[in-house]
C-alpha positions in Angstrom: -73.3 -22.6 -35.0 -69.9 -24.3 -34.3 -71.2 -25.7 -31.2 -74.1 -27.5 -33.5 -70.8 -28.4 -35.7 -69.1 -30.1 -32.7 -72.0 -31.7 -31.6 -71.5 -33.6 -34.8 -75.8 -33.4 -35.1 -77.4 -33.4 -38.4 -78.3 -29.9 -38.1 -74.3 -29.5 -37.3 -73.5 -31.4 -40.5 -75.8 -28.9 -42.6 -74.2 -25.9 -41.2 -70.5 -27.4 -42.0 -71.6 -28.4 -45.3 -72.5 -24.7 -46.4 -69.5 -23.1 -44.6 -67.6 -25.6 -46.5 -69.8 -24.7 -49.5 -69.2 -21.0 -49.0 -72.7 -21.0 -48.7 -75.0 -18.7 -46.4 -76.5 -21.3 -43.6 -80.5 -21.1 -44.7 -82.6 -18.6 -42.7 -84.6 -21.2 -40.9 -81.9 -22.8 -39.7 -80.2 -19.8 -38.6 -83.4 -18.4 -36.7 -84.0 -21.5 -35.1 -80.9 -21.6 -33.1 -81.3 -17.8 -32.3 -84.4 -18.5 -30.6 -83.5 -21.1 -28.7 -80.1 -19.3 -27.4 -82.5 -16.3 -26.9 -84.9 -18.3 -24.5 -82.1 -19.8 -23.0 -81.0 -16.6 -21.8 -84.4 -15.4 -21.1 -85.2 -18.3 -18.5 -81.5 -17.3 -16.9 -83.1 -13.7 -17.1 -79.8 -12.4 -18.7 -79.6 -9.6 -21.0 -77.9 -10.0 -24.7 -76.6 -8.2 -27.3 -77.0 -9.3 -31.3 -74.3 -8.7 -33.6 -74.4 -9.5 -37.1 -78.5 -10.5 -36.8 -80.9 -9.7 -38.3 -79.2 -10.0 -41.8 -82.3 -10.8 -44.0 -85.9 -9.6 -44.2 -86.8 -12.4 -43.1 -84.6 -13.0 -40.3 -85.8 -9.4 -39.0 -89.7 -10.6 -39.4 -89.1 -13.7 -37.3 -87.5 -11.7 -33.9 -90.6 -9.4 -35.0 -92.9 -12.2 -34.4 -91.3 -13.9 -31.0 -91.8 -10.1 -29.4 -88.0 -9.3 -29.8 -88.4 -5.6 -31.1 -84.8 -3.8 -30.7 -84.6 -1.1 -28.5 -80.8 0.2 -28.7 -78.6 0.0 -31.4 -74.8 1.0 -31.3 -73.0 2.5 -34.4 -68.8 1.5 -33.8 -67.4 3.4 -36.4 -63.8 2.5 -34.9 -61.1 -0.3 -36.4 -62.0 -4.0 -35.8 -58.6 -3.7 -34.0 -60.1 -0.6 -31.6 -63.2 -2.5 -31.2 -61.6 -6.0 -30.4 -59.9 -4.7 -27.4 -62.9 -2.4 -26.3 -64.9 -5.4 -25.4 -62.4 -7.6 -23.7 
Protein backbone atom coordinates (compact mmCIF):
# COMPACT_ATOMS: atom_id res chain seq x y z
CA UNK A 1 0.00 0.00 0.00
CA UNK A 2 2.71 2.71 0.60
CA UNK A 3 4.17 2.08 -2.67
CA UNK A 4 0.37 3.08 -4.18
CA UNK A 5 0.96 6.09 -1.51
CA UNK A 6 4.22 7.20 -3.18
CA UNK A 7 3.13 6.76 -6.38
CA UNK A 8 0.96 9.66 -5.42
CA UNK A 9 -2.19 7.66 -7.74
CA UNK A 10 -5.61 8.10 -6.88
CA UNK A 11 -5.86 4.70 -5.58
CA UNK A 12 -2.68 6.00 -3.35
CA UNK A 13 -4.59 8.97 -2.26
CA UNK A 14 -7.55 6.70 -1.01
CA UNK A 15 -5.36 4.47 0.98
CA UNK A 16 -3.61 7.66 2.72
CA UNK A 17 -6.86 9.14 3.31
CA UNK A 18 -8.09 6.13 5.53
CA UNK A 19 -4.74 5.57 7.23
CA UNK A 20 -5.03 9.14 7.98
CA UNK A 21 -8.68 8.53 8.84
CA UNK A 22 -7.75 5.63 11.08
CA UNK A 23 -9.87 3.88 8.83
CA UNK A 24 -9.57 0.07 7.52
CA UNK A 25 -8.56 0.53 3.53
CA UNK A 26 -11.92 -1.07 1.91
CA UNK A 27 -11.70 -4.81 1.00
CA UNK A 28 -11.78 -4.22 -2.68
CA UNK A 29 -9.17 -2.09 -2.73
CA UNK A 30 -7.09 -4.18 -0.58
CA UNK A 31 -7.73 -7.40 -2.66
CA UNK A 32 -7.03 -5.79 -5.70
CA UNK A 33 -3.49 -4.93 -5.03
CA UNK A 34 -3.00 -8.53 -3.52
CA UNK A 35 -3.79 -9.98 -6.76
CA UNK A 36 -1.82 -8.13 -8.77
CA UNK A 37 1.42 -8.58 -6.41
CA UNK A 38 0.36 -12.28 -6.33
CA UNK A 39 0.44 -12.58 -10.29
CA UNK A 40 3.39 -10.63 -10.29
CA UNK A 41 5.17 -13.17 -8.40
CA UNK A 42 3.47 -16.00 -10.19
CA UNK A 43 4.83 -14.89 -13.72
CA UNK A 44 8.43 -14.58 -11.87
CA UNK A 45 7.41 -18.15 -10.56
CA UNK A 46 8.40 -17.10 -6.94
CA UNK A 47 6.94 -18.47 -4.02
CA UNK A 48 5.25 -16.08 -1.19
CA UNK A 49 4.26 -16.00 2.12
CA UNK A 50 0.90 -13.81 3.45
CA UNK A 51 0.98 -12.26 6.71
CA UNK A 52 -1.76 -10.45 8.06
CA UNK A 53 -4.29 -11.58 4.89
CA UNK A 54 -6.94 -12.81 4.72
CA UNK A 55 -8.48 -10.52 7.48
CA UNK A 56 -12.22 -10.48 6.40
CA UNK A 57 -14.68 -13.06 5.07
CA UNK A 58 -14.61 -11.60 2.27
CA UNK A 59 -11.00 -11.11 1.69
CA UNK A 60 -10.72 -15.06 2.35
CA UNK A 61 -13.65 -15.69 -0.49
CA UNK A 62 -11.74 -13.66 -3.01
CA UNK A 63 -8.09 -15.78 -2.81
CA UNK A 64 -10.82 -18.73 -2.75
CA UNK A 65 -12.03 -17.63 -6.05
CA UNK A 66 -8.42 -16.79 -7.98
CA UNK A 67 -7.37 -20.62 -6.95
CA UNK A 68 -5.23 -19.43 -3.99
CA UNK A 69 -6.35 -22.16 -1.37
CA UNK A 70 -3.61 -22.15 1.65
CA UNK A 71 -1.70 -25.01 2.17
CA UNK A 72 0.70 -24.20 5.25
CA UNK A 73 0.17 -22.11 7.94
CA UNK A 74 2.69 -21.16 10.74
CA UNK A 75 1.69 -20.49 14.41
CA UNK A 76 4.84 -17.93 16.00
CA UNK A 77 3.87 -17.94 19.38
CA UNK A 78 7.29 -16.11 20.17
CA UNK A 79 7.80 -12.06 21.05
CA UNK A 80 7.58 -9.68 18.02
CA UNK A 81 11.16 -8.99 19.18
CA UNK A 82 12.08 -12.99 18.81
CA UNK A 83 10.25 -13.08 15.60
CA UNK A 84 11.78 -9.78 14.04
CA UNK A 85 15.20 -11.17 14.24
CA UNK A 86 14.18 -14.84 13.09
CA UNK A 87 13.39 -13.56 9.70
CA UNK A 88 16.30 -11.22 8.97
Amino acid sequence: MNKEISKKTDLGKTIEECFHKLNYVPDEIVIDLVKRHLSALDKDKKSFVLEGFPKTRTQGLSLQREGIIPDTFLLLNLPDDEIVNCVQ
